[in-house]
C-alpha positions, -999 to 999 in steps of 0.1 A, spaced: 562 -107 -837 560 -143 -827 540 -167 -844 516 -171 -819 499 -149 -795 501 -114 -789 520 -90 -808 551 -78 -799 557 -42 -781 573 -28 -813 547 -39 -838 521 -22 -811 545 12 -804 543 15 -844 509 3 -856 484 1 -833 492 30 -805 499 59 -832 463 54 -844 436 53 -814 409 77 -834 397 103 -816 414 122 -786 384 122 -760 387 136 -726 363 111 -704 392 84 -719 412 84 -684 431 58 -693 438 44 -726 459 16 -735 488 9 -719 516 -14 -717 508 -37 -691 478 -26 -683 448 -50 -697 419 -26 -693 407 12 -701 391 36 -681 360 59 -693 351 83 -669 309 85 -670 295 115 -646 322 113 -624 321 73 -620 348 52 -639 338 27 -662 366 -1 -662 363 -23 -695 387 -51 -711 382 -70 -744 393 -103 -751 391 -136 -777 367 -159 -768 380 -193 -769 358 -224 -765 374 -265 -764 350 -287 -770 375 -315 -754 366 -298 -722 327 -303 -726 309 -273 -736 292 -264 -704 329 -266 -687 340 -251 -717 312 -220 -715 329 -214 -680 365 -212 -686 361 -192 -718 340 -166 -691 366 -163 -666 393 -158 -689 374 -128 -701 364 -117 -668 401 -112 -649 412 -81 -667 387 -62 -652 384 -81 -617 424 -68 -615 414 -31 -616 400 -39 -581 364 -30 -591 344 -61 -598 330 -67 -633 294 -64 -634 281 -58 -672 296 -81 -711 286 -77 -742 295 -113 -758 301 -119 -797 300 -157 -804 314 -165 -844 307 -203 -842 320 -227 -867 295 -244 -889 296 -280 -870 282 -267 -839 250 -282 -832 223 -267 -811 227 -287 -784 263 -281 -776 256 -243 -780 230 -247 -754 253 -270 -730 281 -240 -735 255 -210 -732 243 -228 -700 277 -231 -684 286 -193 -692 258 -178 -686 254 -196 -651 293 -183 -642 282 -149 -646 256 -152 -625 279 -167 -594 298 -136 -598 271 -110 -605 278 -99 -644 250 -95 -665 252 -102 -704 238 -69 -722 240 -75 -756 256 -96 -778 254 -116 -815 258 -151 -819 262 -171 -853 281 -197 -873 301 -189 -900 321 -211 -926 356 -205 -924 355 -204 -884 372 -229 -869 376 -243 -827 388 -228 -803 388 -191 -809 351 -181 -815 342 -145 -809 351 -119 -786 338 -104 -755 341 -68 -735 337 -69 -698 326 -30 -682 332 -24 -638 317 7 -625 335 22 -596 347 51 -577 381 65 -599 394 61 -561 393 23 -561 409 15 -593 438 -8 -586 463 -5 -615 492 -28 -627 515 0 -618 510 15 -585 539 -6 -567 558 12 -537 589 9 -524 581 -11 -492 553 -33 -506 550 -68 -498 550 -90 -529 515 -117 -527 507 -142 -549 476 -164 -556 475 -196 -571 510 -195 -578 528 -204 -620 514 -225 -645 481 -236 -629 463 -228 -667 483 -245 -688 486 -272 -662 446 -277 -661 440 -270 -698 471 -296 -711 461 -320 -686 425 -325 -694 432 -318 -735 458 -345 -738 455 -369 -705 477 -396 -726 502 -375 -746 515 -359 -718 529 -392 -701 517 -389 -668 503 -418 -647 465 -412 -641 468 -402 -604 495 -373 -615 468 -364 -646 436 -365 -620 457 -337 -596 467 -318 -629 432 -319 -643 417 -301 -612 440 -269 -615 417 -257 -642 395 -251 -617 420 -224 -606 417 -200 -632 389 -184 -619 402 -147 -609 373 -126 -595 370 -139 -563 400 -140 -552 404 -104 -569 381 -89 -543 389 -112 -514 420 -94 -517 412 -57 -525 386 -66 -494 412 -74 -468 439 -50 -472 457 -18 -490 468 -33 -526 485 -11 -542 490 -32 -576 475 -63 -595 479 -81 -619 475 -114 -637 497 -141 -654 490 -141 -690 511 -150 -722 548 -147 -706 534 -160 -674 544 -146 -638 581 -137 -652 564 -110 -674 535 -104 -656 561 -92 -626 585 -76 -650 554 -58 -666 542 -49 -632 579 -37 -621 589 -20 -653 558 3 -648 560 16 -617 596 20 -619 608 -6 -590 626 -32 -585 608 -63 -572 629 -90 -552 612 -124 -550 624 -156 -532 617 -188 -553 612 -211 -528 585 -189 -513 565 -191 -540 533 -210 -541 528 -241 -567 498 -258 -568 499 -302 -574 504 -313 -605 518 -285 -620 554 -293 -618 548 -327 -629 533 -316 -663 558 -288 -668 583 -314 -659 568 -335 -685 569 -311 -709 600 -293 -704 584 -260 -701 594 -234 -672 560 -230 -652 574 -195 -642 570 -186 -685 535 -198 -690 501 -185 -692 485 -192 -659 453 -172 -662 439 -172 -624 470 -163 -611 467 -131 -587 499 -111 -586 495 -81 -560 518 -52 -543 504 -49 -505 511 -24 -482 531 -40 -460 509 -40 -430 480 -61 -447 501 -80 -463 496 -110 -439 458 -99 -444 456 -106 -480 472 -138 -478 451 -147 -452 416 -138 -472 429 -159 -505 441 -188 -481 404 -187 -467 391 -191 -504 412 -226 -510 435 -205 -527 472 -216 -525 489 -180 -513 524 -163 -499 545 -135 -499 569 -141 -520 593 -111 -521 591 -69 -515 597 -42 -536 625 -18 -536 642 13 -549 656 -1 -588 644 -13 -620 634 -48 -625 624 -83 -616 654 -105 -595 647 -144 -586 669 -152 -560 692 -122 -566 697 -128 -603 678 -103 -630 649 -120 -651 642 -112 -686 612 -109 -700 600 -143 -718 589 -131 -747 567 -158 -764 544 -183 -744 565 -221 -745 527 -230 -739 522 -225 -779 548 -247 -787 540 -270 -765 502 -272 -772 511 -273 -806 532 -309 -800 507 -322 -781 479 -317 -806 498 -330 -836 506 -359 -815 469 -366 -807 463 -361 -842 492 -388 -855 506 -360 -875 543 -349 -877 557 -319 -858 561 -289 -878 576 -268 -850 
């Protein structure tokens, strides 16, 4: 595995998917490579849940802070296609958090979820020694839908149009930005305009806007390994080829100044926000229509085919394999700390 982030697929094949306790038959979907929710089937209704780390930066103020760490949580169930509506929270605080700052992160969480109509249901909050920022707790996000409306990671046709939302690197971009405004070498106006795209990686919305205006066969969004994998992962499991057209593809300002800046491929990086969809190819124009309406930056970008894989401008991606973003954030910090390098 790498150092950082998720575990490698061989480490999961041998470990973790062997060993999923008991065989139940209302599991309808279990887990799955590229696919970052379950499905529970509950009197003939699925239940669509997702569980993720809860990560809170204080740099970003805790109210902002309370937001983002909500929205990351949020998008693996808003990409099923049926909208997230219920969370149980866990919040393992270190011992330096004061009451106030829980308050100011509480408030900005808890006021996200109700913009997007998801109700906290239970939950346990405390500090613990030994804990430290950013990664405090976890949280699991439940959808409850027809089985009919579940939009999976996999469902690509031959035929599809290829959309995409937001377009690479708009998380990192935001989060970088507003974490380490002088390290990163940009002149203020260039930091302003990269600051805002954190503000991007909000995923719900534009989620449904979509799955609202057209047939979408496929979603997906750009985690660890950023839109290469995401696409490769969304290819590789419906067994097609995808064929995208660089140039078509949308980038939001300031992102390729800071990967510039940092010498990291935008197109590798975790860009949580990012909508990657298969459209039938009649609503295609559609979808990209109902994102552009949001204020969302949005194209088609490519198609898919009869094949295997992801090809950029005719040539055949690999997958990334670990997140640059780790390094990187890793250099930054110890630069903002006046400590040496280790990577």
């Amino acid at each position: 595995m790498s150092d950082l982030g998720k575990i490698d697929r061989d480490l999961f094949d041998t470990v973790i998917y062997p060993e999923l306790g008991a065989d139940r038959e209302d599991v309808t979907l279990g887990p799955t490579h590229g696919i970052d929710f379950g499905v529970i089937d509950v009197g003939g209704d699925a239940l669509v849940t997702a569980t993720d780390p809860l990560s809170v930066l204080p740099d970003l103020g805790f109210e902002r802070a309370g937001r983002f760490a909500l929205d990351v949580v949020l998008a693996d169930v808003a990409v099923s296609g049926i909208p997230p509506s219920h969370l149980s929270v866990t919040f393992t605080l270190p011992p330096e958090m004061t009451d106030d700052e829980l308050a100011a992160m509480w408030h900005g969480f808890a006021e996200r979820a109700e913009e997007v109509g998801v109700s906290v249901v239970t939950g346990h909050t405390a500090r613990y020694s030994g804990v430290d920022y950013s990664w405090v707790g976890g949280a699991t996000v439940l959808g409850v839908g027809p089985h009919e409306d579940i939009v999976r990671p996999d469902g690509a046709r031959p035929g599809d149009k290829l959309v995409v939302g937001t377009g690479p690197g708009a998380e990192v971009t935001g989060l970088f930005a507003t974490l380490f405004p002088t390290q990163i070498g940009l002149s203020p106006d260039r930091t302003a305009t990269a600051q805002e795209r954190l503000a991007d990686t909000a995923l719900v919305e534009d989620a449904m806007a979509a799955t609202n205006a057209g047939n979408v066969m496929a979603m997906h969004d750009a985690t660890e390994g950023g839109i290469t994998g995401a696409l490769i992962e969304m290819a590789d499991g419906a067994g097609v080829r995808f064929d995208v057209d660089s140039d078509a593809m949308p980038l939001a300002d300031g992102v390729g100044a800071l990967c510039d800046a940092l010498d990291i491929d935008p197109w590798h990086v975790s860009s949580c926000g990012t909508l990657l969809a298969a459209v039938d190819p009649a609503d295609a124009d559609d979808v990209v229509g109902a994102l552009r309406d949001r204020g969302t930056p949005a194209a088609v970008v490519g198609e898919v085919t009869d094949g295997e894989g992801l090809y950029v401008d005719g040539a055949r991606q690999s997958h990334p394999g670990a997140d640059p973003s780790w390094e990187a954030f890793a250099s930054l910090q110890a630069a903002a700390d006046g400590t040496p390098d280790q990577q």
